[in-house]
Backbone bond lengths (Angstrom), bond angles and torsions (degrees), N, CA, C in turn:
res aa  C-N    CA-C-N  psi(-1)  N-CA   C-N-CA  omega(-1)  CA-C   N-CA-C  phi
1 X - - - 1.467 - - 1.529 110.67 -
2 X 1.656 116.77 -48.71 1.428 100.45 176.83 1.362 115.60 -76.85
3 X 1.632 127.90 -7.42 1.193 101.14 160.01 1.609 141.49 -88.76
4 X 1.056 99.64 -11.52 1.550 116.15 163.95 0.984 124.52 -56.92
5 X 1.477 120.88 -32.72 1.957 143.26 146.56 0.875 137.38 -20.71
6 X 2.000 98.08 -49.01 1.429 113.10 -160.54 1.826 80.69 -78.18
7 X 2.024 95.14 160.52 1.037 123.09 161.02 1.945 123.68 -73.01
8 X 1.080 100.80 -21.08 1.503 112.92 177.91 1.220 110.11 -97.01
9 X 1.647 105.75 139.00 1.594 108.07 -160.11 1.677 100.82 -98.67
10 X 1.762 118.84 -26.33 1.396 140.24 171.95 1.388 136.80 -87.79
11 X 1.464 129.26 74.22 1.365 112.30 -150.14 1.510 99.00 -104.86
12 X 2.037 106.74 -163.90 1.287 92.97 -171.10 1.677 64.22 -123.33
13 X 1.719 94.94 165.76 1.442 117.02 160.00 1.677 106.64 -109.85
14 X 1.388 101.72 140.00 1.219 110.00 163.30 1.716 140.04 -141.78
15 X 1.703 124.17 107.75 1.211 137.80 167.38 1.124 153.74 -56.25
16 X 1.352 134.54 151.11 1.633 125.02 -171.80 1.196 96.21 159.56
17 X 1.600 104.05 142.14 1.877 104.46 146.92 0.942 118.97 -111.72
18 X 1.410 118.87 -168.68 1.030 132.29 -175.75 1.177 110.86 -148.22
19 X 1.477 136.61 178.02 1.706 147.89 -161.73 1.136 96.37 -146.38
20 X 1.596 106.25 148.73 1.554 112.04 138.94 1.221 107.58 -161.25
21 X 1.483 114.23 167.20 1.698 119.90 -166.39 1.417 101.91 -83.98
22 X 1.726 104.77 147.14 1.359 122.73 172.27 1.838 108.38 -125.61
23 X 1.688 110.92 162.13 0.738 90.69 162.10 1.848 116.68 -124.63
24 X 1.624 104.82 39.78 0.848 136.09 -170.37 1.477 108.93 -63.92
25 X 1.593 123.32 150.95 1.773 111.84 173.57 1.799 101.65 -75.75
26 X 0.848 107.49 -36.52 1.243 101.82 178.82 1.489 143.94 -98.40
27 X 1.544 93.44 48.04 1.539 116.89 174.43 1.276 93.60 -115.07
28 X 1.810 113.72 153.73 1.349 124.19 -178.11 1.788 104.03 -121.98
29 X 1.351 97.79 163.58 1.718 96.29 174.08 1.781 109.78 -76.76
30 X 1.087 93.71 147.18 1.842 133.68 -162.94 1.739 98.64 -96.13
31 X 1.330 122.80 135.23 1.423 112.47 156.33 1.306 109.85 -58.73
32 X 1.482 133.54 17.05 1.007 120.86 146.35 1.706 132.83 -85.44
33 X 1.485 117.28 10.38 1.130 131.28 -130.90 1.302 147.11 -7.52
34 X 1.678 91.91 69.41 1.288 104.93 179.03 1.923 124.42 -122.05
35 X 0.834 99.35 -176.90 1.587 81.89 172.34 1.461 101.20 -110.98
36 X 1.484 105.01 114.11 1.568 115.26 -163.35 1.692 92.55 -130.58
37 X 2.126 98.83 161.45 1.676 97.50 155.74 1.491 101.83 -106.90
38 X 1.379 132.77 -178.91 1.287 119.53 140.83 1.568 125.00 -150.83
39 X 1.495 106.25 171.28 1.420 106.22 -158.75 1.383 100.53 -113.45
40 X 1.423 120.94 149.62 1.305 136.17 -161.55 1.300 90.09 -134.68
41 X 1.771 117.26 99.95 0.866 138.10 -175.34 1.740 127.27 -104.03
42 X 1.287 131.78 120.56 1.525 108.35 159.42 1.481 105.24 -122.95
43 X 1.646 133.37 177.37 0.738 163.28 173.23 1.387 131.69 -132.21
44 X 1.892 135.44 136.90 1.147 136.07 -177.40 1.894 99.85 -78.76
45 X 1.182 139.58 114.03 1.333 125.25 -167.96 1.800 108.07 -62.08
46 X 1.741 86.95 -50.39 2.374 89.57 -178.53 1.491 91.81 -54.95
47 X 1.510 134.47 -33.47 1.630 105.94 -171.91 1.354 113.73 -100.36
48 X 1.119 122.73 4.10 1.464 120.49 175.73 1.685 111.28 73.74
49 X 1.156 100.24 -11.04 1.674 113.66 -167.39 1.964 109.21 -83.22
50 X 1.375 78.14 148.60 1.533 82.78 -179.87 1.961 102.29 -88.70
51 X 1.161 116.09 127.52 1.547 131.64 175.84 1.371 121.01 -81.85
52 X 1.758 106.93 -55.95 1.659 125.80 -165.43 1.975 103.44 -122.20
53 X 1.278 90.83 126.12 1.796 94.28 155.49 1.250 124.63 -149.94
54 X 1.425 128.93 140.60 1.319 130.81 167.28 1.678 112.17 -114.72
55 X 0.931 117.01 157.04 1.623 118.48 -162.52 1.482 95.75 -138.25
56 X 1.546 121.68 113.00 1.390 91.09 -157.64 2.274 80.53 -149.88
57 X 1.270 99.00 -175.28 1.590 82.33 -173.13 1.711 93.50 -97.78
58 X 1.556 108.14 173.44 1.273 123.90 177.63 1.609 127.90 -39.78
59 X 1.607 113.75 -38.86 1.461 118.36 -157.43 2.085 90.78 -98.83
60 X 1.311 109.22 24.45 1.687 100.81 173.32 1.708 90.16 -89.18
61 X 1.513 91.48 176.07 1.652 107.29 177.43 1.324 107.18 -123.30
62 X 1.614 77.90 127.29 1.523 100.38 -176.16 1.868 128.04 -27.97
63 X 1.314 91.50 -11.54 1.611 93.64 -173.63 1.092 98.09 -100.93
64 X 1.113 140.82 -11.76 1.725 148.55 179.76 1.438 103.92 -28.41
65 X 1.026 140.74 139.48 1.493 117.88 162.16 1.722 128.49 89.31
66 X 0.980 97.37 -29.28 1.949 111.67 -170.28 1.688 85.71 -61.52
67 X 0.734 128.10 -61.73 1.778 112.52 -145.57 1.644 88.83 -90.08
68 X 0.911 131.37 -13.35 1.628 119.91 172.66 1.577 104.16 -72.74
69 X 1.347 110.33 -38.55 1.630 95.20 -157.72 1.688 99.38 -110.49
70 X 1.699 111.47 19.42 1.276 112.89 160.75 1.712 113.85 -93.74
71 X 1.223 99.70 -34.88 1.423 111.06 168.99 1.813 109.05 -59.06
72 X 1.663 104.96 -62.50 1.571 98.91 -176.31 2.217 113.37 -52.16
73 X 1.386 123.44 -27.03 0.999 140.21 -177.75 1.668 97.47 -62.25
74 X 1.099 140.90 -74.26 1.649 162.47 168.76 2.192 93.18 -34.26
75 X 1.244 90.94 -52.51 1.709 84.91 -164.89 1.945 98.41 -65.93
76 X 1.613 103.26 -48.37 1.290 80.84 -164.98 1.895 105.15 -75.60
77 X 1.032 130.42 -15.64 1.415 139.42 178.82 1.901 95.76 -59.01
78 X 0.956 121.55 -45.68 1.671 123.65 -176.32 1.934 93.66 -77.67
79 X 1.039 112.24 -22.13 1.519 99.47 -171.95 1.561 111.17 -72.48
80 X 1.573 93.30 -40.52 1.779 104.53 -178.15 1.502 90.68 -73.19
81 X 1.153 156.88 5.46 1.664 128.83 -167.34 0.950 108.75 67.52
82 X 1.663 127.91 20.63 2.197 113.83 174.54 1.660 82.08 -120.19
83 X 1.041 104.80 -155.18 1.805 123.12 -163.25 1.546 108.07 -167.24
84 X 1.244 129.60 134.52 1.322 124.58 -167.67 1.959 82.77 -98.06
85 X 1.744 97.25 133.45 1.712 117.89 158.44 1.142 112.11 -76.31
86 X 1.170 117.52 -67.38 1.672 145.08 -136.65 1.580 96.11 -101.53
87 X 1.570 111.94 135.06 1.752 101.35 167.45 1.771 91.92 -147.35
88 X 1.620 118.33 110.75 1.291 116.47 -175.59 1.429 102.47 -101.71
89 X 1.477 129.18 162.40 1.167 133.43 142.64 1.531 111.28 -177.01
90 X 1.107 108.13 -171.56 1.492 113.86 177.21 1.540 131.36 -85.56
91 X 1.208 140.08 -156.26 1.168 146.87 -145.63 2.240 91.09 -86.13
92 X 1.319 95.63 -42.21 1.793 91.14 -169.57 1.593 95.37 -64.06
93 X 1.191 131.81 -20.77 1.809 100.47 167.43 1.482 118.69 -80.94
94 X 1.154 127.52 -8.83 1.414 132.84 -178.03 1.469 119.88 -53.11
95 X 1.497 94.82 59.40 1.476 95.84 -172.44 1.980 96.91 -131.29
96 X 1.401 103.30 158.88 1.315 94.95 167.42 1.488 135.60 -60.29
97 X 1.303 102.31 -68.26 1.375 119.03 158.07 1.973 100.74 -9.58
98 X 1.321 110.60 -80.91 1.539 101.72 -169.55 1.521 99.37 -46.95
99 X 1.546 121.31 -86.44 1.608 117.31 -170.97 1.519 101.02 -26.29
100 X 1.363 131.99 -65.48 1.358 96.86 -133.23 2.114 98.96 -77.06
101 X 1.624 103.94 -0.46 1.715 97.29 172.39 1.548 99.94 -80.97
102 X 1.163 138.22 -32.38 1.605 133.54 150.66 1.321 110.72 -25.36
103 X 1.464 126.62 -87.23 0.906 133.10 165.27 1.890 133.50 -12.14
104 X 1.415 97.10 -69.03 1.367 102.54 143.46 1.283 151.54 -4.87
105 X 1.699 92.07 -70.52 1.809 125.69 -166.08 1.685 75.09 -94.57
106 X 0.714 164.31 34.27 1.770 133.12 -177.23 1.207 116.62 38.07
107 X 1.561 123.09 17.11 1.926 102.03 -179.47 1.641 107.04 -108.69
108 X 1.088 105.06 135.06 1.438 128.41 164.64 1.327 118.46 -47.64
109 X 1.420 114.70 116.18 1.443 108.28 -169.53 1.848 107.20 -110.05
110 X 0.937 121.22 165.07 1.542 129.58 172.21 1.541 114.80 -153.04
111 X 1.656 105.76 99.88 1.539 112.46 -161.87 1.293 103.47 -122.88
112 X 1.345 130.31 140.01 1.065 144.56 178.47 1.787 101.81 -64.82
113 X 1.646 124.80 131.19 1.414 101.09 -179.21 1.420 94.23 -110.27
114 X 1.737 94.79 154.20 1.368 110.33 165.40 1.287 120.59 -60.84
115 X 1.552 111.15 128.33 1.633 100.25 176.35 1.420 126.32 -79.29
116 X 1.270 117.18 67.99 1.080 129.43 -171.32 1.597 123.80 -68.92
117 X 1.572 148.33 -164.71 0.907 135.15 -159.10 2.218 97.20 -83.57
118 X 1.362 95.98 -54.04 1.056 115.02 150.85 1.531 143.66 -10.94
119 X 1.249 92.89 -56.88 1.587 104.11 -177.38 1.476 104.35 -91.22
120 X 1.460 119.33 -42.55 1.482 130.26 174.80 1.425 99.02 -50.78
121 X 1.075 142.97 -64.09 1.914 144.47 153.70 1.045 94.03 -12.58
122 X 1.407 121.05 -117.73 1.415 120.11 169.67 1.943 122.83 8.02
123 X 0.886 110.36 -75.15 1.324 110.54 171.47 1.755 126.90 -55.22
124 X 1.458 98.71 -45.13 1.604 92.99 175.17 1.680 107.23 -81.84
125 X 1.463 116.37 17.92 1.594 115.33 166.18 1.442 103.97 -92.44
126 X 1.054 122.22 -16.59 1.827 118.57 172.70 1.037 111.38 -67.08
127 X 1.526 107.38 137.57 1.181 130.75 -146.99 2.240 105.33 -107.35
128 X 1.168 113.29 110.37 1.071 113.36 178.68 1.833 132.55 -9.57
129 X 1.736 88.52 -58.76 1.800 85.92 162.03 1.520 112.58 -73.97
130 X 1.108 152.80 -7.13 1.112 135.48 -161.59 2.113 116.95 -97.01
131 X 1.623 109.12 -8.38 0.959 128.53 141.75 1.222 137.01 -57.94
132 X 1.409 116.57 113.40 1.544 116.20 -157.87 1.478 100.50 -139.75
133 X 1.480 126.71 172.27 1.393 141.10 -169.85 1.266 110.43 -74.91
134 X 1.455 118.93 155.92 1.718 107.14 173.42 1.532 110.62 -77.67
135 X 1.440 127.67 171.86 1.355 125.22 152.11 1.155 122.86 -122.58
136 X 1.435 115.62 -138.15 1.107 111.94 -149.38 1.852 142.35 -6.00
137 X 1.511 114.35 -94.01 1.262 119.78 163.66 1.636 140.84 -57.08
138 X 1.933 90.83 -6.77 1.388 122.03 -150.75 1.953 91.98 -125.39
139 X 1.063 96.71 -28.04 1.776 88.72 170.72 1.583 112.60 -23.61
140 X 1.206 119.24 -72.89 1.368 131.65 -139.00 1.911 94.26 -68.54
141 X 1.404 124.61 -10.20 1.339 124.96 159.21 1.498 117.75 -104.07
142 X 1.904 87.63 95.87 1.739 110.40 -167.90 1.705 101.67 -74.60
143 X 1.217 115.28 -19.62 1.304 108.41 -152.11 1.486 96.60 -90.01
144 X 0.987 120.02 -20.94 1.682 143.78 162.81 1.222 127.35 -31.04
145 X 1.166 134.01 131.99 1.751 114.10 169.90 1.313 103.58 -169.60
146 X 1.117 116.70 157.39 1.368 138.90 -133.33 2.205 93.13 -137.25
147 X 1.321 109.07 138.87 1.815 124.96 141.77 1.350 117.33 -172.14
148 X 1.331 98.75 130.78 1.327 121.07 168.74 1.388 122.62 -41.83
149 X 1.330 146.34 107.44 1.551 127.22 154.29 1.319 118.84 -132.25
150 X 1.618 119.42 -172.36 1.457 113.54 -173.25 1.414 102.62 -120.84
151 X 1.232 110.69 140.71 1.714 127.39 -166.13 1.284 116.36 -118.76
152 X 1.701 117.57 112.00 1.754 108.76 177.94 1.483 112.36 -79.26
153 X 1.006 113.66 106.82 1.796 121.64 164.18 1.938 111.83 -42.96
154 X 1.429 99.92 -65.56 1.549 115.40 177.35 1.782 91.83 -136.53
155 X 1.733 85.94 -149.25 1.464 101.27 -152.64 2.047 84.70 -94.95
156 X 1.350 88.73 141.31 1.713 79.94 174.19 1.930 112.23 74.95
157 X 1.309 109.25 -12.48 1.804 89.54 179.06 1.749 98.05 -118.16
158 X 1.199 127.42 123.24 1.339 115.50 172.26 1.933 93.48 -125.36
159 X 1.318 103.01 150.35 1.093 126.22 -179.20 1.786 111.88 -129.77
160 X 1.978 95.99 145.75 1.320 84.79 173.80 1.488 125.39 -81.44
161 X 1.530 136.75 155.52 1.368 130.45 179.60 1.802 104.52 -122.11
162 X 1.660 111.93 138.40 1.016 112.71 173.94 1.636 85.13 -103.64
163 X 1.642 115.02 147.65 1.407 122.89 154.15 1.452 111.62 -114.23
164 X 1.436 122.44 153.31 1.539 127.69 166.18 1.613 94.43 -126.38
165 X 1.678 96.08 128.22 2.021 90.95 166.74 1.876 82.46 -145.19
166 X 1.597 74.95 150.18 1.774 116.03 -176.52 1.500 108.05 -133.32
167 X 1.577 105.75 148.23 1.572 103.57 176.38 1.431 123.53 -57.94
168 X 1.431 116.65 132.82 1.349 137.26 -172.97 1.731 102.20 -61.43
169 X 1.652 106.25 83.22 2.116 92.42 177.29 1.440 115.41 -54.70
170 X 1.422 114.00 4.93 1.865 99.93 -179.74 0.930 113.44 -154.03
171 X 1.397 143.39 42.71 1.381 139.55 -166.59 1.466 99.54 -57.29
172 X 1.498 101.35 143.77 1.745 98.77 -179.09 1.830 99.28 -143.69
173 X 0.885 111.78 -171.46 2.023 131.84 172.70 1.690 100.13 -37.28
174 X 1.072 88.17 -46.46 2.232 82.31 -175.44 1.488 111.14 -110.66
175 X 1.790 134.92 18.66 0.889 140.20 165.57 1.678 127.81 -145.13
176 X 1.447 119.46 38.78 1.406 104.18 -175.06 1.114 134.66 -91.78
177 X 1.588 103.94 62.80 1.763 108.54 174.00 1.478 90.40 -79.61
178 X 1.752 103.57 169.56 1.813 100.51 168.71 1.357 104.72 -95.01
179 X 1.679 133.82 13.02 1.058 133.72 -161.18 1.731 115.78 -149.82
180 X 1.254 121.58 119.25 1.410 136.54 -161.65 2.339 90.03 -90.45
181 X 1.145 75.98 153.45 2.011 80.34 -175.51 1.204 117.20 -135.02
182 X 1.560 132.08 127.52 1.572 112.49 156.83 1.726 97.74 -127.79
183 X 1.235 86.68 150.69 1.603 102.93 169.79 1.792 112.43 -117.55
184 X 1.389 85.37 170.71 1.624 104.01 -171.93 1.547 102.80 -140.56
185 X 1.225 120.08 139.28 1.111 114.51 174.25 1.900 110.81 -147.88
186 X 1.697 99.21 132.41 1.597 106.07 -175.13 1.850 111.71 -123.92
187 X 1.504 100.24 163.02 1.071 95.52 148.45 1.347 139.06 -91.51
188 X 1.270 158.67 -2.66 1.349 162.03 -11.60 1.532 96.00 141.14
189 X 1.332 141.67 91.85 1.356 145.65 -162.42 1.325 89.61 -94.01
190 X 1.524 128.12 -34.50 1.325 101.29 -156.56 2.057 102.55 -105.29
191 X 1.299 115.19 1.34 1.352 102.87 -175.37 1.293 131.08 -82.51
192 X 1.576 142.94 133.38 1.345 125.93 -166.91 1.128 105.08 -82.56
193 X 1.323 91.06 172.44 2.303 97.57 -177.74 1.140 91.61 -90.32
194 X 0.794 152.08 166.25 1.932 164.60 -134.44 2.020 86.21 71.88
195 X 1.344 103.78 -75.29 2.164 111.44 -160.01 1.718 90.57 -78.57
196 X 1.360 129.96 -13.08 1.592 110.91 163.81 1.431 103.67 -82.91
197 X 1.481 141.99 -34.34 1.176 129.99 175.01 1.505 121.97 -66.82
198 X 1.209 115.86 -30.12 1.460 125.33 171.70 1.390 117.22 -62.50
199 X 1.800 99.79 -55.60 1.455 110.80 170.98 1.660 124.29 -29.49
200 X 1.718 91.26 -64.22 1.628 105.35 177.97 1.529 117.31 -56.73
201 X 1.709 112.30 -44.82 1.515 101.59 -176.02 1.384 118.26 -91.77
202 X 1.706 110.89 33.25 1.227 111.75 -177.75 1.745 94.61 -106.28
203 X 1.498 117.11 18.05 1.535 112.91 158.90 1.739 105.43 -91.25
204 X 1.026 112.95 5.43 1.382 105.06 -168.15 1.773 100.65 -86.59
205 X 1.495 130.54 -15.54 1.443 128.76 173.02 1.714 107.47 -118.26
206 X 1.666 106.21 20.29 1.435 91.80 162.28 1.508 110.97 -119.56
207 X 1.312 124.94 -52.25 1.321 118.29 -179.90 1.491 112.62 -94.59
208 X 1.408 107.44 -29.96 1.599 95.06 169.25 1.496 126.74 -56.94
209 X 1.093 97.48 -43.05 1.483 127.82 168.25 1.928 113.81 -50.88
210 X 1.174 108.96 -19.89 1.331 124.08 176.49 1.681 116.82 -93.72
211 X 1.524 97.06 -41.97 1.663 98.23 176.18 1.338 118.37 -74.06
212 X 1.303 107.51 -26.17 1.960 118.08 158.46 1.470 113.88 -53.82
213 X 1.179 128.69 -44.42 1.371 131.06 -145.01 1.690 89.36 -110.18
214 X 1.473 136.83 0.22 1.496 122.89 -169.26 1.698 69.45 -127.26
215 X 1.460 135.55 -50.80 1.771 106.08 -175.79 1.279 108.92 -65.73
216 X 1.513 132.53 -53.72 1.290 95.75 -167.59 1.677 130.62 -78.72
């Protein structure tokens, strides 16, 4: 019912869990090592509303769940007559399997990538000039910088990758690059990086913003 409401016929979905400590028997240890449960959360972003949850104990993996409750997100979005565009989250969907059901559905994804052995390759192939300044909203973080490249997942799937690297404040014994990294990676041929970076950290006031407001 509230999505049939909304005025927008294209929304974005957006994922993540979250943890927290119990001192329950039946909570397990967390790669956080704690004894945590956690919730496998999504949200409609235009409704602010929470759509998908799993409630599950601490020692599941974080990816548990993602393609079930991206699929349940799409079914009920086709039920109201809208269609989910947009599908954000972090590094635990960075799997094929999800993109290529993105792919599929027509929705545009924007996933945080794992820095895997892989992607770190990828990254130390960028090429000195091809690092450039942020803009617009993102100017005022000089130390910042931004390049575009293209990343093989497997054989036959390449995806585009935005990277941002900033000076490393602590390089130590198990890290001495001079430069800390995150990447992003979409399907979306036609969006620039300035509105793909916005895009992506515009999960940071919908579902993050949700796991704040249901813990405290």
């Amino acid at each position: 019912k509230a999505l049939r409401g909304l005025e927008e016929e294209e929304l974005t979905y957006d994922n993540d869990a979250t943890y927290f400590d119990s001192r329950k028997e039946s909570a397990n240890y967390s790669y956080q090592k704690r004894k945590q449960f956690s919730g496998l959360i999504g949200c409609i972003a235009e409704l602010g509303m929470m759509n998908t949850v799993d409630f599950r104990r601490g020692n599941v993996s974080p990816q548990a769940g993602i393609m079930n409750q991206l699929k349940k997100a799409v079914a009920q979005a086709k039920a109201a007559g809208k269609r989910i565009k947009n599908f954000r989250s972090d590094s635990a969907a960075y799997r094929v399997d999800v993109m290529t059901y993105c792919s599929v559905e027509e929705i545009n994804y924007h996933i945080s990538a794992d820095k895997d052995e892989a992607v770190r390759k990828t990254i130390k192939g960028i090429k000195a000039s091809q690092w450039r300044m942020l803009e617009d909203k993102y100017a005022k973080n000089q130390e910042t910088k931004w390049a575009e490249t293209r990343h093989v997942m497997s054989k036959g799937f390449t995806i585009r990758m935005l990277v941002l690297r900033w000076p490393n404040p602590d390089p130590d014994l198990f890290d001495v690059s001079p430069y800390c990294y995150h990447a992003i990676v979409t399907n979306d041929i036609e969006i620039k990086p300035m509105e793909w970076l916005k895009m992506h950290n515009g999960r940071m006031g919908t579902i993050e913003h949700s796991h704040e407001e249901i813990k405290n």
